[in-house]
Phi, psi and omega in degrees: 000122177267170169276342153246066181244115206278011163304290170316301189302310174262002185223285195315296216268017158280324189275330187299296188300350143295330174285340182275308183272003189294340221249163170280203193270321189280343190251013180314300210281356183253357133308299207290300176303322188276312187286351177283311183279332196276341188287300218251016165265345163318315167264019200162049202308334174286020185232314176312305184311326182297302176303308175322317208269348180278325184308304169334285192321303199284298229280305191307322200285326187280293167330310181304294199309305170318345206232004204279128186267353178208153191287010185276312175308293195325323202271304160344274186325309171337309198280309192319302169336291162287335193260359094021271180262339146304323143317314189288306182270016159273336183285346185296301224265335185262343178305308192293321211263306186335306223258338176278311157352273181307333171272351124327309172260007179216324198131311181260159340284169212281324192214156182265124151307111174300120195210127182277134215246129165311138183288117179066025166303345184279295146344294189283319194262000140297333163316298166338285172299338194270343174293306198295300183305303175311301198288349144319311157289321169127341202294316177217162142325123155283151194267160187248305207273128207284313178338282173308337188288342194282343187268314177304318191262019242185295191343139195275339210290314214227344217270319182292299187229023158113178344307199169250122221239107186292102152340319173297326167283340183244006163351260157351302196283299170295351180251334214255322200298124166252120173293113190243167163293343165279323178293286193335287187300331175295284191311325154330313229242313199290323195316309226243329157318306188292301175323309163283350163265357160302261192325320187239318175261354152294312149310290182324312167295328167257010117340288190297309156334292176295337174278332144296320191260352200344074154313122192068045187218164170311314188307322197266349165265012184227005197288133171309175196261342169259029164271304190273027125286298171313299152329304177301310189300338181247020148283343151308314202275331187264350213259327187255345153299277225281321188290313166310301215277354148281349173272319179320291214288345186314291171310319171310300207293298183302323187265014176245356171255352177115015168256130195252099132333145158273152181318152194228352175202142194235050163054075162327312174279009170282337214286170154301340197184165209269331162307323212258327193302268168339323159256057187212352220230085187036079167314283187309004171260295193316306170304322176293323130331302194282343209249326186276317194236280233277269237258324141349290186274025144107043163002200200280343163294035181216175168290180214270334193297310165311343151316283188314342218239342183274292170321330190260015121270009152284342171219014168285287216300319186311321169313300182309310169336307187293338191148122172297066174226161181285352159301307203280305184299343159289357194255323187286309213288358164322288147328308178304297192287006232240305178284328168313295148347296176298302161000272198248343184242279168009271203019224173235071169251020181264144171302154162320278191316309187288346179276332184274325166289345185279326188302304187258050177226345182260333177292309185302322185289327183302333181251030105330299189302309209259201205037322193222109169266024163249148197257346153273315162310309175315314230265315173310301177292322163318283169307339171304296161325293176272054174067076189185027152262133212291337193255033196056198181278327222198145156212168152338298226298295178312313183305325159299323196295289202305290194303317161321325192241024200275321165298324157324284208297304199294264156033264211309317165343291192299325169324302162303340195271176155305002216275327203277302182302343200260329174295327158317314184277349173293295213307304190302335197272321157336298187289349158264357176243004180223120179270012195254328176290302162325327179279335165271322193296353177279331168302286193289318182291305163342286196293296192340312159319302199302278198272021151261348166254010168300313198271353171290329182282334188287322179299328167282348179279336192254164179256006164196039170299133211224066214284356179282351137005312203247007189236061180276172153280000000 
């Protein structure tokens, strides 16, 4: 079950939210846990003992550090902790990829484990660690009751696809937390934001996408050279809808019981530079990284060989992270050559404009990279890209897809910017010396929920419903 489904939306997270509110204050979180566990057995009830038992582990492991009288223990425990859970998700999610590798280069072994990769292992045991890692450092209390720690790593609004939620942040939150009519509606509105950039504009692109791009078909070796420019932009464009818009409906959810998240993407396609794109681009990963790897190893306070060497494992694993296939990890060190550049050669000496085209002229390829794990299709699309496509520059059949999808493609541009928060933030700063501006921003806050989940239910309701569709030449 996803958050854009209309099963969630109108049958779980209806029973759930009634069900929070009936119970008191003291019994919100032994809901909020049973409705968190009955959500993620749902897609795989035999994978929920796996999330209970990394918990146990991290909630034993942490405990041992708190109560440990010298620092060897501690660090023991620490270690016990990582090589755990850092163990569990190399055997899900990385065994398969292991094991097919060696056998492509050696022979062995004669057949590959089938292993089903748990829904949102990643996630939770980054969590997991960064909990552990924090009460090592002195950074938070170990929590004593595993229950709750089973709630922090569990919470359904975030525990499948992110962000990744730093304990220190709901610490608090979790024993403590107060609810206003400004959380409900703030959270409601981000809730239905995100839901619409799921349903309607994320789908839509990746319509368009997949039909431009077929992957693993013949097709994707003859695709015109503006097929594969077209495809890919709107596979830029879908790639950063579904990943904000599972953080959008996260934070919402969480900010209507009184759990405040940190923000997890800062309109990415604004950036300047491939630095700025990472720091704007699934924060909480990024970050996690820097706090977790980067700064262990001695971050930019050591010499440059050491630097490099410090980066350049900081963005094998971000790639690896991403998915067991060698595309990602090429896909990480991609970046990796990418900031190096910005470093030592770059640096800021490019005008603003040309730096904001160079950045996203380096992104777009990069998820060229992260999109296609066959290495001949990649190879293909890659000469494609740069004219060396076999089916020519052109055709009919893209030039309609595009005049078809052209209010889409616009749309979605703007979408990516900042243009909707800063008219938002006029009109309000307008509506205190104006009352006719005060009657719209009252209108327009008012509604913008209402129709964004009208049109997010009509879009889930049709199976490739498109309304922009309809606003052709």
């Amino acid at each position: 079950m996803v958050f854009s489904s209309l099963i969630f939306v109108f049958v779980f997270f209806v029973i759930y939210l009634v069900a929070y509110r009936l119970v008191s204050d003291r019994h919100k979180n032994a809901v909020l846990l049973v409705v968190s566990l009955v959500f993620y057995a749902w897609g795989g009830p035999e994978f929920l003992l796996l999330l209970v038992g990394e918990t146990f582990v991290s909630w034993l492991c942490a405990v041992g550090i708190g109560r440990a009288e010298s620092p060897g223990r501690r660090r023991a425990w620490l270690i016990a902790d990582l090589a755990i859970m850092l163990g569990l998700l190399a055997y899900f999610k990385y065994a398969m990829w292991i094991a097919g590798t060696l056998q492509g280069l050696f022979g062995v072994p004669e057949s590959i484990p089938n292993i089903v990769l748990p829904i949102g292992i990643s996630f939770y045991t980054f969590q997991l660690i960064s909990y552990t890692a924090d009460v090592y450092m002195g950074k938070v209390e170990y929590q004593p009751a595993y229950w709750k720690l089973l709630l922090y790593s569990s919470l359904f609004f975030q525990c499948i696809a992110g962000p990744i939620v730093r304990y220190e942040t709901v610490a608090d939150d979790i024993d403590n937390r107060r609810v206003t009519q400004t959380d409900v509606y703030a959270g409601t509105r981000r809730f239905c934001i995100g839901l619409a950039k799921k349903a309607v504009l994320a789908n839509a692109c990746a319509s368009v996408a997949d039909t431009l791009l077929p992957v693993g078909t013949d097709g994707i070796y003859t695709q015109v050279t503006t097929g594969l420019w077209v495809g890919m932009l709107f596979y830029m464009l879908q790639i950063y809808f579904d990943f904000s818009a599972y953080s959008d409906m996260a934070i919402g959810m969480g900010r209507m019981v009184g759990f405040r998240f940190l923000e997890n993407f800062d309109y990415p396609y604004l950036c300047t530079s491939v630095k700025d794109f990472w720091r704007r681009w699934h924060i909480s990963l990024s970050t996690f990284f820097r706090d977790y790897v980067y700064i262990p190893l001695g971050g930019s306070r050591c010499s440059t060989l050491k630097w490099v060497r410090n980066m350049f494992v900081v963005w094998f694993l971000t790639g690896l992270w991403h998915g067991a296939s060698w595309n990602y990890i090429l896909w990480g060190l991609y970046f990796f050559v990418f900031l190096l550049l910005e470093r030592f050669v770059i640096r800021d000496r490019m005008p603003r404009a040309l730096s904001h085209v160079y950045a996203l002229v380096v992104v777009f390829f990069g998820w060229v990279l992260f999109k296609f794990e066959n290495f001949a299709e990649l190879g293909s699309v890659v000469a494609g890209l740069l004219g060396f496509s076999v089916g020519g520059f052109s055709s009919m059949e893209v030039e309609t897809i595009l005049l078809q999808n052209v209010f889409l493609l616009v749309f979605c541009v703007i979408a990516c910017t900042d243009l909707g928060r800063r008219v938002r933030f006029a009109l309000h700063d307008m509506a205190r010396t104006s009352n006719g501006a005060l009657a719209v921003y009252q209108l327009t806050e008012f509604l913008v929920p209402i129709v964004l989940l009208a049109v997010s239910v009509i879009a889930l309701t049709g199976a490739s419903y498109n309304p922009f569709i309809y606003f052709q030449f």
